[in-house]
PDBQT receptor file of N, H, CA, C and O in Angstrom, charges set to zero:
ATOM      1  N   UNK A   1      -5.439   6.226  -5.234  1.00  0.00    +0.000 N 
ATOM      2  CA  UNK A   1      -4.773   4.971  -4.999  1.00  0.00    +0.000 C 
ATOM      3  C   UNK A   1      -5.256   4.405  -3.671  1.00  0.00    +0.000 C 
ATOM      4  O   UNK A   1      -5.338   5.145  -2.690  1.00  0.00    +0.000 OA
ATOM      5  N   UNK A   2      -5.651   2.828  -3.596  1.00  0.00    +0.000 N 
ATOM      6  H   UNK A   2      -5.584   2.227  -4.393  1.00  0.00    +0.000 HD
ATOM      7  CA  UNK A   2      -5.938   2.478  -2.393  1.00  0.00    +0.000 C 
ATOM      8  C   UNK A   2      -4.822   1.301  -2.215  1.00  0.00    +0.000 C 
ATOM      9  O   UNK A   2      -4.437   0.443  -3.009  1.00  0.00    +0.000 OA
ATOM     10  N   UNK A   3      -4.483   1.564  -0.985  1.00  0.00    +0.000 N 
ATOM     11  H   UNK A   3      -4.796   2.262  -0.340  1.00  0.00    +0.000 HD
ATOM     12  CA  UNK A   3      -3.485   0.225  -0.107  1.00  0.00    +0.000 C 
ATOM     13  C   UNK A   3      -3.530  -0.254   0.729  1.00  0.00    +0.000 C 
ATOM     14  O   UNK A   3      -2.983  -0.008   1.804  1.00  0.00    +0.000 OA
ATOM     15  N   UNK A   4      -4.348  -1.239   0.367  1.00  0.00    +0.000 N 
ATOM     16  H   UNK A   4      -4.792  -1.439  -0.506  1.00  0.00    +0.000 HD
ATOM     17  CA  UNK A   4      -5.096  -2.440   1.075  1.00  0.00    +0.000 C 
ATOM     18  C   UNK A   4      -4.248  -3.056   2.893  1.00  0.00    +0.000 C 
ATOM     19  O   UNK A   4      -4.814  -3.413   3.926  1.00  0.00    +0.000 OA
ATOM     20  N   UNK A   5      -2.894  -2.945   2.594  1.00  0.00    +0.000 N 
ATOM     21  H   UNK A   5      -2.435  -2.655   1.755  1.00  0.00    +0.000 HD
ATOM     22  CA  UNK A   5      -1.928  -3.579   3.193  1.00  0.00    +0.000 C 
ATOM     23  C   UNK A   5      -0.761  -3.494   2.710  1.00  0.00    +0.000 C 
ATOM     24  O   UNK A   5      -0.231  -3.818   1.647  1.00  0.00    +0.000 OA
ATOM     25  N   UNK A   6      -0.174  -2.601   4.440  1.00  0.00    +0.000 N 
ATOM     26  H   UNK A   6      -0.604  -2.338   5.304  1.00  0.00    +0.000 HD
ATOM     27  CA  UNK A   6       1.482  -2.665   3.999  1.00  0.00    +0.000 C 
ATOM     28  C   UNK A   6       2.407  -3.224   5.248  1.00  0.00    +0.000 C 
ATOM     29  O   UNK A   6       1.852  -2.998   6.323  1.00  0.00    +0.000 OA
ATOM     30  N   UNK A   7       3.529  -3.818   5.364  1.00  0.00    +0.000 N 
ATOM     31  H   UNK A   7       3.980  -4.002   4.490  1.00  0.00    +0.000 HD
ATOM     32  CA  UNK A   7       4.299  -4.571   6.297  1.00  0.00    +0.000 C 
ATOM     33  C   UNK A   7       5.790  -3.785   6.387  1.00  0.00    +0.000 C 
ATOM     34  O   UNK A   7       6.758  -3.625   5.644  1.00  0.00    +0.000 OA
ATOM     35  N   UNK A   8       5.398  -3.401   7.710  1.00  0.00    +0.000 N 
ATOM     36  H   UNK A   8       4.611  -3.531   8.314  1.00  0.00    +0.000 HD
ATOM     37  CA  UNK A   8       7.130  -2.792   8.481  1.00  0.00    +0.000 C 
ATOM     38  C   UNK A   8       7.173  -3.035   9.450  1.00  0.00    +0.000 C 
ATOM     39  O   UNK A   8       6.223  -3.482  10.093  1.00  0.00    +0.000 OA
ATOM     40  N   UNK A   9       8.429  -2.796   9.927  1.00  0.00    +0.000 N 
ATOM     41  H   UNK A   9       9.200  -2.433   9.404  1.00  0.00    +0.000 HD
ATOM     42  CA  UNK A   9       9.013  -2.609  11.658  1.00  0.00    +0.000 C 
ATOM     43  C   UNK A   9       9.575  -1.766  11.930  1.00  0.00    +0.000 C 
ATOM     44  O   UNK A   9      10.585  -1.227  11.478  1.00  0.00    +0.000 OA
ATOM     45  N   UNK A  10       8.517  -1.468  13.235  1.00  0.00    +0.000 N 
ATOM     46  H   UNK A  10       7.697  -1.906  13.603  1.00  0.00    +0.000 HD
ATOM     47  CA  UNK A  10       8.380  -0.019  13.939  1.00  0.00    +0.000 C 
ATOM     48  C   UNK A  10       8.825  -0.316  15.301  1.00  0.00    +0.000 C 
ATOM     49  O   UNK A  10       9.023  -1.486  15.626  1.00  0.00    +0.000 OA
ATOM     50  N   UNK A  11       9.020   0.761  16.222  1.00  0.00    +0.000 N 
ATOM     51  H   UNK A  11       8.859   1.712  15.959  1.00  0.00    +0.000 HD
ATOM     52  CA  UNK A  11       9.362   0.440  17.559  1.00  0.00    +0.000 C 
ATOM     53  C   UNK A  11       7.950   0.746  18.413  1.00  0.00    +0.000 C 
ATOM     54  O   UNK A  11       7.591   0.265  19.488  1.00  0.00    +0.000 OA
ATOM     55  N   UNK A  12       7.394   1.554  17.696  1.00  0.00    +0.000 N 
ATOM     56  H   UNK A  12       7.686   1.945  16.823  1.00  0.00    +0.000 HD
ATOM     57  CA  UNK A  12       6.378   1.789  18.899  1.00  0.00    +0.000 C 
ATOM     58  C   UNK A  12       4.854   1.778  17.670  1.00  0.00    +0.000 C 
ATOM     59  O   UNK A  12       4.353   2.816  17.238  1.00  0.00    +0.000 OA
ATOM     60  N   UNK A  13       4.477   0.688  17.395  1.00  0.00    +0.000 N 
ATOM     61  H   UNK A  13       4.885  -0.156  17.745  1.00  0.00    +0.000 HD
ATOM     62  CA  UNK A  13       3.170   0.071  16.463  1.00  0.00    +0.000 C 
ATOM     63  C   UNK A  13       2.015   0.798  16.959  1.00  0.00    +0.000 C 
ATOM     64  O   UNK A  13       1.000   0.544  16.309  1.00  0.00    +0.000 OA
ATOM     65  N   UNK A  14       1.833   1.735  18.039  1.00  0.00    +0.000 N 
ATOM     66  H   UNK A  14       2.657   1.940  18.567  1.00  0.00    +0.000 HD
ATOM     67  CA  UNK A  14       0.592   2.252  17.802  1.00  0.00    +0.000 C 
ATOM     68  C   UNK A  14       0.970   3.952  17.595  1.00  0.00    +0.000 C 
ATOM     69  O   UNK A  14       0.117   4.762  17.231  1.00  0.00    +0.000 OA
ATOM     70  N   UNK A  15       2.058   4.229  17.824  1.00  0.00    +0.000 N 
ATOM     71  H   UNK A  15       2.750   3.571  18.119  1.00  0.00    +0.000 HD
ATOM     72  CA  UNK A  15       2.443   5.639  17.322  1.00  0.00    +0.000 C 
ATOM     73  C   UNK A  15       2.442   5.571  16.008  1.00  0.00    +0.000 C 
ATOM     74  O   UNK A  15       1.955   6.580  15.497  1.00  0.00    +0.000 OA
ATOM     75  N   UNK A  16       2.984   4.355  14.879  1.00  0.00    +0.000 N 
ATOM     76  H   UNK A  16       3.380   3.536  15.294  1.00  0.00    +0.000 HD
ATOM     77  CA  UNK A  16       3.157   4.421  13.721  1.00  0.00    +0.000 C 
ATOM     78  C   UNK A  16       1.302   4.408  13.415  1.00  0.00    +0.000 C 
ATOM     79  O   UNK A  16       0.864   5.084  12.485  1.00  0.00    +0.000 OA
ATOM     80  N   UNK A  17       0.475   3.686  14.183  1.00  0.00    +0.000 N 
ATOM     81  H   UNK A  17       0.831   3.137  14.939  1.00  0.00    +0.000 HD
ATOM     82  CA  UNK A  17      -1.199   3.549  13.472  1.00  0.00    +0.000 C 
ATOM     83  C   UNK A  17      -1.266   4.467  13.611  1.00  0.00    +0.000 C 
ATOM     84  O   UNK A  17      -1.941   4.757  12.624  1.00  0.00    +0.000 OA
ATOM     85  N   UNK A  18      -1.034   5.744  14.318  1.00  0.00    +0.000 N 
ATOM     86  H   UNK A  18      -0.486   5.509  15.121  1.00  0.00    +0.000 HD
ATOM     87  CA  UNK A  18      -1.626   6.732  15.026  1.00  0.00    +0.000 C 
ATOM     88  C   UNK A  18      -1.173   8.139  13.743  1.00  0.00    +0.000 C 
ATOM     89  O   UNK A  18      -1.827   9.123  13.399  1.00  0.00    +0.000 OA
ATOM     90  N   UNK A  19      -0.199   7.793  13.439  1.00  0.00    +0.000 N 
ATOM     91  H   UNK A  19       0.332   6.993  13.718  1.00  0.00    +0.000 HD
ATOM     92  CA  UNK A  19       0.555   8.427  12.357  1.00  0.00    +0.000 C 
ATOM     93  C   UNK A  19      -0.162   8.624  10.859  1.00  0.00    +0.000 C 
ATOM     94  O   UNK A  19      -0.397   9.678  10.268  1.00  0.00    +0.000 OA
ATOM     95  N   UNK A  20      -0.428   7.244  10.448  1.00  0.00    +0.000 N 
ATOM     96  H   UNK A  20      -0.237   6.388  10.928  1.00  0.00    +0.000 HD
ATOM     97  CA  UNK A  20      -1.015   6.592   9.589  1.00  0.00    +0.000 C 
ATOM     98  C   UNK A  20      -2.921   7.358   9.161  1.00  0.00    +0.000 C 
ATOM     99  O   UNK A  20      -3.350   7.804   8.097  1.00  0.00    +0.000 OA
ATOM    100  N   UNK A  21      -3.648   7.196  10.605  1.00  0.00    +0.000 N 
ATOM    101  H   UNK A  21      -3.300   6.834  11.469  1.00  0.00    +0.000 HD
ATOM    102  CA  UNK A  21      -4.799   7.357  10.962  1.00  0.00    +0.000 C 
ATOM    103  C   UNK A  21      -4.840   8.846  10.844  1.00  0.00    +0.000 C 
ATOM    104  O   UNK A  21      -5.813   9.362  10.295  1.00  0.00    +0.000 OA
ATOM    105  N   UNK A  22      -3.721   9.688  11.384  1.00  0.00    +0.000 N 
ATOM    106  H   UNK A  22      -2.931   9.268  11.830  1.00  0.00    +0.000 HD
ATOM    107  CA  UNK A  22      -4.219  11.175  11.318  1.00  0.00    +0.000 C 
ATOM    108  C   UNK A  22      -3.857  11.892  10.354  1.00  0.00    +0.000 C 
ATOM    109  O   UNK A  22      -4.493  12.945  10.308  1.00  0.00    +0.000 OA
ATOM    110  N   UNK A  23      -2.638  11.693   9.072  1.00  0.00    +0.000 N 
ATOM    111  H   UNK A  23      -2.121  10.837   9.110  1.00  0.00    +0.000 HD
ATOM    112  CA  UNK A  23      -1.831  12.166   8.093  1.00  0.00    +0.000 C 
ATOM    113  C   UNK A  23      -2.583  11.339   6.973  1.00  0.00    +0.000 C 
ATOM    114  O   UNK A  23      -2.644  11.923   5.891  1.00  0.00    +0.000 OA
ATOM    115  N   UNK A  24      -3.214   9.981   7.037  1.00  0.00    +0.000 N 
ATOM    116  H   UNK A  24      -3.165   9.506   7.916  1.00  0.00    +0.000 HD
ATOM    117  CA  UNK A  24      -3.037   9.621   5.624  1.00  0.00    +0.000 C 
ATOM    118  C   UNK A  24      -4.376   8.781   5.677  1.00  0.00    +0.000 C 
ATOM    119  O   UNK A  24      -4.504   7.668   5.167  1.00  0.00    +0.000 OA
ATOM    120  N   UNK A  25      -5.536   9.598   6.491  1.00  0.00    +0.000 N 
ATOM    121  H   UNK A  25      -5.432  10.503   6.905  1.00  0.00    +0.000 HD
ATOM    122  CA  UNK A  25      -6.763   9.128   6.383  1.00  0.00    +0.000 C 
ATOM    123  C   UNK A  25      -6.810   7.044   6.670  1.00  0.00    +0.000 C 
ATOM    124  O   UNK A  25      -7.463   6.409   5.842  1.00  0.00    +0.000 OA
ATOM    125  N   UNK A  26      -6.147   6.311   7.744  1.00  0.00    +0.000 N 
ATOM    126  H   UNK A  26      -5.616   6.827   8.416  1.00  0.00    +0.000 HD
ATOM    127  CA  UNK A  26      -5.623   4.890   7.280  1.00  0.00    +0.000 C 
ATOM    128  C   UNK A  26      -7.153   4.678   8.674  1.00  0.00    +0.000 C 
ATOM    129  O   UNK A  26      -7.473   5.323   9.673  1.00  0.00    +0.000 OA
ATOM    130  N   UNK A  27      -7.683   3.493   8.014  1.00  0.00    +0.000 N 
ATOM    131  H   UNK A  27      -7.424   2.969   7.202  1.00  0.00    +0.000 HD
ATOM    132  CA  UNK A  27      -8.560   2.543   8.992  1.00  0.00    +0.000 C 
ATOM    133  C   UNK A  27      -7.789   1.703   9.556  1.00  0.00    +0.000 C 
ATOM    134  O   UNK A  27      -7.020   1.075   8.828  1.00  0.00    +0.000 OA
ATOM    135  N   UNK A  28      -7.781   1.441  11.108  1.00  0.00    +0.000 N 
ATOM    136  H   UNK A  28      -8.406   1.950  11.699  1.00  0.00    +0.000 HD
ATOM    137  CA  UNK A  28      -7.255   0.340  11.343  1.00  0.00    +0.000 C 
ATOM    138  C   UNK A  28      -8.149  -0.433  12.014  1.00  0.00    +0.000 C 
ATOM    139  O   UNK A  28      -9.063   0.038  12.691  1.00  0.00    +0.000 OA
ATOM    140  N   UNK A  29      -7.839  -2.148  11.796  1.00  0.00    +0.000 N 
ATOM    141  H   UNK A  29      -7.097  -2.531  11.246  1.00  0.00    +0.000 HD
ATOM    142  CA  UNK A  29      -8.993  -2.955  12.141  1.00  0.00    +0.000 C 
ATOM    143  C   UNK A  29      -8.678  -3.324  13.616  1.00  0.00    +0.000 C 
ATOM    144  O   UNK A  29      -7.922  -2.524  14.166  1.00  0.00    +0.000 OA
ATOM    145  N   UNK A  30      -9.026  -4.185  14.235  1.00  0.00    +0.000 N 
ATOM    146  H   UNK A  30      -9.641  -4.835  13.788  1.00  0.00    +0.000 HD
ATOM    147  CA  UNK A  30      -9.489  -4.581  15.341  1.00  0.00    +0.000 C 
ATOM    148  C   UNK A  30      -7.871  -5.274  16.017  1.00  0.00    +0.000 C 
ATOM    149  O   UNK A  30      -7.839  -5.479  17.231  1.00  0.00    +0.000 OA
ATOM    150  N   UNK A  31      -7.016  -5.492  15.444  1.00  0.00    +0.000 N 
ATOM    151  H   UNK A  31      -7.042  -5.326  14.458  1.00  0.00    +0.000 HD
ATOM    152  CA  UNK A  31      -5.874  -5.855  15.555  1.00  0.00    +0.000 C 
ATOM    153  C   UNK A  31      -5.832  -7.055  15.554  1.00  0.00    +0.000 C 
ATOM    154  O   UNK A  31      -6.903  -7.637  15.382  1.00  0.00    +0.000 OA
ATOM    155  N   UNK A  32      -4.628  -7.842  15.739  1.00  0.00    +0.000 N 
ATOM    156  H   UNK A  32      -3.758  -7.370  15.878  1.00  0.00    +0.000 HD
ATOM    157  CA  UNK A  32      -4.072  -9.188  16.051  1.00  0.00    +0.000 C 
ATOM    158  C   UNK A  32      -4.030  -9.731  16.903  1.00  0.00    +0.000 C 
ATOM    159  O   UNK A  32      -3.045  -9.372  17.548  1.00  0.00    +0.000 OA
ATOM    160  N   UNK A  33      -4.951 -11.031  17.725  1.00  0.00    +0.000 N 
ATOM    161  H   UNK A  33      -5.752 -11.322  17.201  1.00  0.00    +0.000 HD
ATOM    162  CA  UNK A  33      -4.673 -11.610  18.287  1.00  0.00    +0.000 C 
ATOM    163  C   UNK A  33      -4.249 -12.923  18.849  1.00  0.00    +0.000 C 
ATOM    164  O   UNK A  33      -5.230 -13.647  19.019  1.00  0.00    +0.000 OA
ATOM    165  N   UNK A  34      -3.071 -13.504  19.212  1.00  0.00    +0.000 N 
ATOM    166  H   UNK A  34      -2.274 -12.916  19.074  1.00  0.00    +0.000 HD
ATOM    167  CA  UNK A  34      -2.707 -14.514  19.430  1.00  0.00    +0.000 C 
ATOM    168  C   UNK A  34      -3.049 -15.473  20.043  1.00  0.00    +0.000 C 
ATOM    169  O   UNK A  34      -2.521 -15.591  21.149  1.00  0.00    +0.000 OA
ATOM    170  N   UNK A  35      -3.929 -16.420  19.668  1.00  0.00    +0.000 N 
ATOM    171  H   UNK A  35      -4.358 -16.324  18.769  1.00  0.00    +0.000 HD
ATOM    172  CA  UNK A  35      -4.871 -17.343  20.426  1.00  0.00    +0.000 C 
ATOM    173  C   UNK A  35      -3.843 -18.091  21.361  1.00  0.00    +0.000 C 
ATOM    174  O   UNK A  35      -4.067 -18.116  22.571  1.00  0.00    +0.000 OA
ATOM    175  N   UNK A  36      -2.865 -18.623  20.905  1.00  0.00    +0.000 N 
ATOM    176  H   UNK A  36      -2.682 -18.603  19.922  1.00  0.00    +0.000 HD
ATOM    177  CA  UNK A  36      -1.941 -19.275  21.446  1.00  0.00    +0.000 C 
ATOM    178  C   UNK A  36      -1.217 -19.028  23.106  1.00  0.00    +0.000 C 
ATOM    179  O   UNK A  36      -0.902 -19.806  24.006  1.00  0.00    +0.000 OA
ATOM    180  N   UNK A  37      -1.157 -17.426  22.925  1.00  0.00    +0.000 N 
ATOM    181  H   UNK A  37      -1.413 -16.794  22.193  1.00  0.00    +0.000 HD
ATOM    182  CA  UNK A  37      -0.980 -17.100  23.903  1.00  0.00    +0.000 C 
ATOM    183  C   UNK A  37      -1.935 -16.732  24.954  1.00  0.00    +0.000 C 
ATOM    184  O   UNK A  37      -1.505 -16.935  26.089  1.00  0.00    +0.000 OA
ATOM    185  N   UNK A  38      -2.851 -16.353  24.893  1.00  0.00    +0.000 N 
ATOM    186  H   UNK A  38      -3.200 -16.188  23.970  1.00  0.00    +0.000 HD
ATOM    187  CA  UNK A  38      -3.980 -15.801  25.344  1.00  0.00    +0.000 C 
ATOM    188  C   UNK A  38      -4.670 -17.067  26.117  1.00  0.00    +0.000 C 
ATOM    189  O   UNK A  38      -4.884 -16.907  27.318  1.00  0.00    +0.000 OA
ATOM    190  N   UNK A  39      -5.047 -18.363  25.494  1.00  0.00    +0.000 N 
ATOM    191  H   UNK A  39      -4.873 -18.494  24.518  1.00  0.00    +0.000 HD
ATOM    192  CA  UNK A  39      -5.638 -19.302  26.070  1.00  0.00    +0.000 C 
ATOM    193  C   UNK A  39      -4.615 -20.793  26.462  1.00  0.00    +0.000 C 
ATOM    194  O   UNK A  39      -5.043 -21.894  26.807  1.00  0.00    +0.000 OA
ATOM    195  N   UNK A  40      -3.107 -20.353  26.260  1.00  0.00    +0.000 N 
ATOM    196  H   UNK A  40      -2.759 -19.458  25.979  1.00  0.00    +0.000 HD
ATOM    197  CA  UNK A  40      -2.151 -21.349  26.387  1.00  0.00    +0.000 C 
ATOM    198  C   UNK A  40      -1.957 -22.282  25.674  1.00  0.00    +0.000 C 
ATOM    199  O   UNK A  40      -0.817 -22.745  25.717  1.00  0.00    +0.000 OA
ATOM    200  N   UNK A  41      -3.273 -23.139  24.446  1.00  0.00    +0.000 N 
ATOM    201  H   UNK A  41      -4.199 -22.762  24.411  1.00  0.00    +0.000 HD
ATOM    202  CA  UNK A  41      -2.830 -23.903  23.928  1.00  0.00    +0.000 C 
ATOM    203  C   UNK A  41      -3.143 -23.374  22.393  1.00  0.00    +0.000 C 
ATOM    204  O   UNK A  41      -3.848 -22.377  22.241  1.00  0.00    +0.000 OA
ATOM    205  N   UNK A  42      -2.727 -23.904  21.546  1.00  0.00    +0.000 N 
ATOM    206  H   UNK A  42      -2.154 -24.714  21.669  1.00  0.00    +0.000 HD
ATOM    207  CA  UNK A  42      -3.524 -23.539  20.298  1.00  0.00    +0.000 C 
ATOM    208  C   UNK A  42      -4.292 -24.594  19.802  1.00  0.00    +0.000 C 
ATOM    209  O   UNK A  42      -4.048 -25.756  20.125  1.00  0.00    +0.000 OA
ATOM    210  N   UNK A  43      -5.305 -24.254  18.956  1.00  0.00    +0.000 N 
ATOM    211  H   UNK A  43      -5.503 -23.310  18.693  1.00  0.00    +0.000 HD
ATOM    212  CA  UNK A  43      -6.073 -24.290  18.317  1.00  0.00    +0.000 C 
ATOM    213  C   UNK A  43      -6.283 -25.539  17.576  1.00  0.00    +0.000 C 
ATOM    214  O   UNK A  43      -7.216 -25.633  16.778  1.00  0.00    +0.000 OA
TER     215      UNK A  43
């Protein structure tokens, strides 16, 4: 079985990747970043 993508809430998001990555073989990509915040205005 492959799963492309799954959505929860965690308290601590890189303990849960970290979880993911060493128990259940999971790739994680490059992460999310918020242009908005990062350069003040958006896009």
């Amino acid at each position: 079985m492959i799963i492309e993508h799954i959505a929860m809430y965690v308290n601590d998001l890189d303990a849960a990747k970290d979880f993911f990555v060493k128990y259940l073989d999971g790739k994680p990509n490059d992460g999310y970043h918020n242009f908005c915040r990062k350069q003040g205005a958006c896009r």
